[in-house]
MILUMVO-609501 format. One line per 5 residues: number of its first residue (from 1); their letters; for each residue x negated, y negated, z of N, C-alpha, C. Coordinates in Angstrom, 1 decimal, padded with zeros to 4 digits, always signed. Each point is the difference from the previous one (the first is absolute). Last residue first. Example, Ala and Ser with C-alpha at 12.3 -4.5 7.8 and 13.67 -1.06 7.14 Angstrom:
2
2> sa> -012.8/+002.2/+007.1/-000.9/-001.1/+000.0/+000.8/-001.1/+000.8 ~ -000.3/+005.7/-000.1/+000.9/-001.2/+000.0/-000.9/-001.2/+000.0
This chain:
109
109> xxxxx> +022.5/-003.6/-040.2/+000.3/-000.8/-001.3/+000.1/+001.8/-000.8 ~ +001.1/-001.9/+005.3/-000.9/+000.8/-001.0/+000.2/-000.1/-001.2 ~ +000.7/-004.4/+003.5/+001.1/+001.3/-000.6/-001.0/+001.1/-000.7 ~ -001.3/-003.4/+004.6/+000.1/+000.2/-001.7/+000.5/+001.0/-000.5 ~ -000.4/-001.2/+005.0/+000.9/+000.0/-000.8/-000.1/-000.3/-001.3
104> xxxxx> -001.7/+003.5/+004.3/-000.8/-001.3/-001.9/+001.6/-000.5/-000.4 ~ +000.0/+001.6/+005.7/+000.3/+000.3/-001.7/-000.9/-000.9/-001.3 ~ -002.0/+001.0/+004.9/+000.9/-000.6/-000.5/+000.5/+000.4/-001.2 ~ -002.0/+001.8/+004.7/-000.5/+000.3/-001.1/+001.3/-001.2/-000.6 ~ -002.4/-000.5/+005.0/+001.3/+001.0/-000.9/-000.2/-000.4/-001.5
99> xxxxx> -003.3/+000.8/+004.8/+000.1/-000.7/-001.4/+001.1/+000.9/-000.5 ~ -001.9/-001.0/+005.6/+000.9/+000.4/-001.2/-000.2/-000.1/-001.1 ~ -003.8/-000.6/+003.0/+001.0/-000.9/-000.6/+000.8/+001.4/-000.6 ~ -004.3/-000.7/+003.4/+000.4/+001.4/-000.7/+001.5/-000.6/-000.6 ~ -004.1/-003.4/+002.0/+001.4/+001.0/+000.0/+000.5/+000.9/-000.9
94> xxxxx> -005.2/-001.5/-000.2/+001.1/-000.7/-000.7/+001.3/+001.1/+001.1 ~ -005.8/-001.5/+000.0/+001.1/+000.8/+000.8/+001.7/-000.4/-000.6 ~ -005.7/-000.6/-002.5/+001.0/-000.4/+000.7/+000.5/+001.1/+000.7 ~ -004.4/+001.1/-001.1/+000.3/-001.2/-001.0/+001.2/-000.6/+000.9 ~ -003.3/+003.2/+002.1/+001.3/-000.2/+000.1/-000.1/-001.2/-000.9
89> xxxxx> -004.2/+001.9/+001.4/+000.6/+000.3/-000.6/+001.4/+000.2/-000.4 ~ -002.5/-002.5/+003.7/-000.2/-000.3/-001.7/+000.1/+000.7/-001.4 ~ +002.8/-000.4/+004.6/-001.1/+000.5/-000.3/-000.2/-000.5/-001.1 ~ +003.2/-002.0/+003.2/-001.3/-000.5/-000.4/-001.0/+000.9/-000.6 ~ +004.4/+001.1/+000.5/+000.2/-001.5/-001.1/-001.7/-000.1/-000.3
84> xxxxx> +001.7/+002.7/+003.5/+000.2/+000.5/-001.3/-000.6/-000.9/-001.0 ~ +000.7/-002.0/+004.0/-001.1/+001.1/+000.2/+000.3/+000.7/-001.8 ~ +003.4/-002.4/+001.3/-001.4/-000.6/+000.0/-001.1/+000.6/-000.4 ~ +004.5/+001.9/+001.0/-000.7/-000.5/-001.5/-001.1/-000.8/+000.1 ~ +001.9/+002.6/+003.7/-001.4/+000.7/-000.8/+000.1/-000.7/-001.2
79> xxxxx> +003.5/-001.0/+002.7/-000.5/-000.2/+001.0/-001.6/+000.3/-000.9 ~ +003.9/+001.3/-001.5/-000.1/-000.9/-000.9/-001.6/-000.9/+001.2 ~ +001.0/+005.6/-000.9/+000.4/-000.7/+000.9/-000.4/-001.9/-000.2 ~ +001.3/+003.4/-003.8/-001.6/-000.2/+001.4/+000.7/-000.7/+000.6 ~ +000.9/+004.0/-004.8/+000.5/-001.1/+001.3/-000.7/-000.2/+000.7
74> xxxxx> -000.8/+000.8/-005.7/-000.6/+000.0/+001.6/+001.3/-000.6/+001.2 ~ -002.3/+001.4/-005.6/+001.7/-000.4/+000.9/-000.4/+000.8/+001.2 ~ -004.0/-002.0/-003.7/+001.1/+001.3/+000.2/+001.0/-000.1/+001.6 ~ -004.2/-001.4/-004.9/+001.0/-000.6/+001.3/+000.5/+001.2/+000.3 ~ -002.3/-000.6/-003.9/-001.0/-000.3/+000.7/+000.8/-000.7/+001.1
69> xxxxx> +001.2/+004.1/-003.4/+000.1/-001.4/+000.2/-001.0/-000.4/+001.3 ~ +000.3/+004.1/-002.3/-000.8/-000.6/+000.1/+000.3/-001.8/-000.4 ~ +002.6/+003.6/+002.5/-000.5/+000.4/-000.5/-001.2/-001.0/-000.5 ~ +003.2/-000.4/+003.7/+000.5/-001.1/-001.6/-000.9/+001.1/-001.2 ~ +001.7/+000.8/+005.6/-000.8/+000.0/-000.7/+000.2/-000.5/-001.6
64> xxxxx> +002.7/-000.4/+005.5/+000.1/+000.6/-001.3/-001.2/-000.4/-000.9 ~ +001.0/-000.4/+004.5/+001.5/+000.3/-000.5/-000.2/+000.9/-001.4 ~ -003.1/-000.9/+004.5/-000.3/+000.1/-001.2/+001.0/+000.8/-000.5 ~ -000.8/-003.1/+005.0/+000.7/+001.4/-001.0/-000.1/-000.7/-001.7 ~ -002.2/-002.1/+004.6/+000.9/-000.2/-001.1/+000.4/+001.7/-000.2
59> xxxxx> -002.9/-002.4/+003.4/+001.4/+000.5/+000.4/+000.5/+000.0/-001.2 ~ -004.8/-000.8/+000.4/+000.9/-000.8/+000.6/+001.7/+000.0/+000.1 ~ -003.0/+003.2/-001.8/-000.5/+000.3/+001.4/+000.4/-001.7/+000.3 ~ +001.6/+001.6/-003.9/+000.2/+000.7/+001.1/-000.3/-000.1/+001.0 ~ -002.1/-002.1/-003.5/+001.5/-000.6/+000.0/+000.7/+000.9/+001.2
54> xxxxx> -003.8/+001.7/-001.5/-000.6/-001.6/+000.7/+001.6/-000.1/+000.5 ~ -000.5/+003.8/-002.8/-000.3/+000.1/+001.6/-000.1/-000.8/+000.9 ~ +000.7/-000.6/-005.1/+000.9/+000.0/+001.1/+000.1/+000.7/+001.3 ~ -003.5/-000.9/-002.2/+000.8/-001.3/+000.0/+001.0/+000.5/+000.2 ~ -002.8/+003.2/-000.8/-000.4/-000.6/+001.7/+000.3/-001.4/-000.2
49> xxxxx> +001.7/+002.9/-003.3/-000.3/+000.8/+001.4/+000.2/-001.3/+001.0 ~ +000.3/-002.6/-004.8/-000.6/+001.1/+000.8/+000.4/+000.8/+001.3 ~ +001.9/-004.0/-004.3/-000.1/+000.6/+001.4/-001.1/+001.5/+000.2 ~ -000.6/-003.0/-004.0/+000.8/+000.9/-000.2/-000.6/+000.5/+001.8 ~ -001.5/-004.8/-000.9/+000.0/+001.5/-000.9/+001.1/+000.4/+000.4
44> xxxxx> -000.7/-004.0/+001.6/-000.8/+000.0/-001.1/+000.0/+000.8/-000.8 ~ +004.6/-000.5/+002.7/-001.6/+000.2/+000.1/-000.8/-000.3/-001.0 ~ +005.2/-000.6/+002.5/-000.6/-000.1/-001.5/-001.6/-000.2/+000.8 ~ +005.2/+001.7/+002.6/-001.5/-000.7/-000.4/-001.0/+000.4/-000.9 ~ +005.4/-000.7/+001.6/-000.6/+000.8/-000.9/-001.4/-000.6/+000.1
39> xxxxx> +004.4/+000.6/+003.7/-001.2/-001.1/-001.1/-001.0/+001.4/-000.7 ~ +004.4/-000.5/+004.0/-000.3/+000.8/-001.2/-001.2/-000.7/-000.8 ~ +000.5/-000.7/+005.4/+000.3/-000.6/-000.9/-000.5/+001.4/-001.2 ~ +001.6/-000.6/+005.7/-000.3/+000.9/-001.0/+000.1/-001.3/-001.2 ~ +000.0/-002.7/+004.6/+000.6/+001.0/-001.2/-000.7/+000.7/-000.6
34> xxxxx> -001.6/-003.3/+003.6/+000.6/+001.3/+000.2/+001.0/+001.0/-000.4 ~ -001.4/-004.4/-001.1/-001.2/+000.7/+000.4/-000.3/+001.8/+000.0 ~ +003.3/-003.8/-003.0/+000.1/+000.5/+001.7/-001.0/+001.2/-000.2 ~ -000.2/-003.4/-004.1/+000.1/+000.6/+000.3/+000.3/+000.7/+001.7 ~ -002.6/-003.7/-003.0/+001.0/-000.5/+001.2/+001.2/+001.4/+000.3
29> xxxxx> -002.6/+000.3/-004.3/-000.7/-001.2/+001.0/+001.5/+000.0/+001.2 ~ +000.4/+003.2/-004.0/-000.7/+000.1/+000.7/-000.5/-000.7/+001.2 ~ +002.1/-001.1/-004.1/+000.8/+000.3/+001.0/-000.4/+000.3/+000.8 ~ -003.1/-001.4/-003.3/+000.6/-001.2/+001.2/+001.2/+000.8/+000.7 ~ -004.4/+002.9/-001.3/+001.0/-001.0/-000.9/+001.0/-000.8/+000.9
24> xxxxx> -005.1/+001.3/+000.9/+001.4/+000.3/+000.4/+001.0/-000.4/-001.1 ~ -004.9/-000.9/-000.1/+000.4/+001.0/-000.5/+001.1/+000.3/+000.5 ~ -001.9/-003.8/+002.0/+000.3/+000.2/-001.5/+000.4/+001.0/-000.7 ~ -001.1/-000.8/+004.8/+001.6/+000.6/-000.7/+000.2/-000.1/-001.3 ~ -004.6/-000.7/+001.9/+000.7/+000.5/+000.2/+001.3/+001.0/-000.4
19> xxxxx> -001.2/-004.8/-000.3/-000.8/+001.5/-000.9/+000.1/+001.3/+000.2 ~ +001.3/-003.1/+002.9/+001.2/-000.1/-001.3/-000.6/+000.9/-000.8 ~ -002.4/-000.7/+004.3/+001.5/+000.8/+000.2/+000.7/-000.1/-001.2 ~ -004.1/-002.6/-000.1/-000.5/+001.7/+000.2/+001.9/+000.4/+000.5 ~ +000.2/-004.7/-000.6/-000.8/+001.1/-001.2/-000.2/+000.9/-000.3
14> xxxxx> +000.8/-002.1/+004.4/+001.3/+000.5/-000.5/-000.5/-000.1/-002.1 ~ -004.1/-000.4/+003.0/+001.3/+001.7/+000.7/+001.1/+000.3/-000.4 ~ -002.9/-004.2/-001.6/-000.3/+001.4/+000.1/+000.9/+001.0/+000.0 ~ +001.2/-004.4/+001.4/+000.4/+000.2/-001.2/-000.6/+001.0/-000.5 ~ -000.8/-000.9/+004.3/+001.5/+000.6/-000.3/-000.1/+000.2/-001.8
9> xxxxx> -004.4/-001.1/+001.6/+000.3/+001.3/+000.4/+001.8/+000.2/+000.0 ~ -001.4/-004.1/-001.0/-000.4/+000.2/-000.9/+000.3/+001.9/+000.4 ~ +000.8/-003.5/+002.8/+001.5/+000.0/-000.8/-001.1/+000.9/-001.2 ~ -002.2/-000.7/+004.0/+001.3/+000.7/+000.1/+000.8/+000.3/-001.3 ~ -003.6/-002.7/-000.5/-000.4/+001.7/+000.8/+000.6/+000.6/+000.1
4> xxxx> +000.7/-004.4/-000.1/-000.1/+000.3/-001.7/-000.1/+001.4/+000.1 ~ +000.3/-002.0/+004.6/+001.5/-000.1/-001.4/-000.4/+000.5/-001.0 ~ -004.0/-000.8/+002.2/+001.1/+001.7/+001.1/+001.2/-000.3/-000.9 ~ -002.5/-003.9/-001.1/-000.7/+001.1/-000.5/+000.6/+001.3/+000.4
């Protein structure tokens, strides 16, 4: 019965730790603690003040605003994605990704 106890509170805790990161995107996972990370975080709404007062007061910096996108470009210390992760107003956390633009190769008609 203390085995089933045991193994039922692990399989708890490591449930409660993935959920968690569900909202991380996978480069995110496994990350050094103790790096600056670029990420873009995506909200229910349209960032506020005192969202990104939040994000500050776990060490981030507020890079940049989307207007009424419902995200906005953040550096944090990667040590704060958890925590980030777990408000309930945070949809996901995505790395801040290069994007290079490609040629169309269709001819113009």
């Amino acid at each position: 019965m203390r085995n089933l106890l045991k193994i039922g509170v692990l399989l708890l805790t490591a449930s409660f730790a993935y959920a968690q990161n569900a909202k991380l995107g996978r480069d995110l996972k496994g990350i050094n603690p103790n790096s600056n990370v670029d990420v873009i975080i995506q909200f229910t709404h349209v960032p506020t003040a005192a969202d990104n007062q939040w994000v500050r007061s776990l060490g981030g910096v507020v890079v940049r605003q989307y207007g009424k996108v419902k995200a906005g470009l953040y550096t944090v210390p990667a040590s704060a994605l958890n925590q980030l992760a777990s408000n309930p107003d945070v949809t996901f956390i995505t790395p801040d990704r290069t994007v290079k633009a490609q040629q169309d190769p269709t001819p113009p008609r």
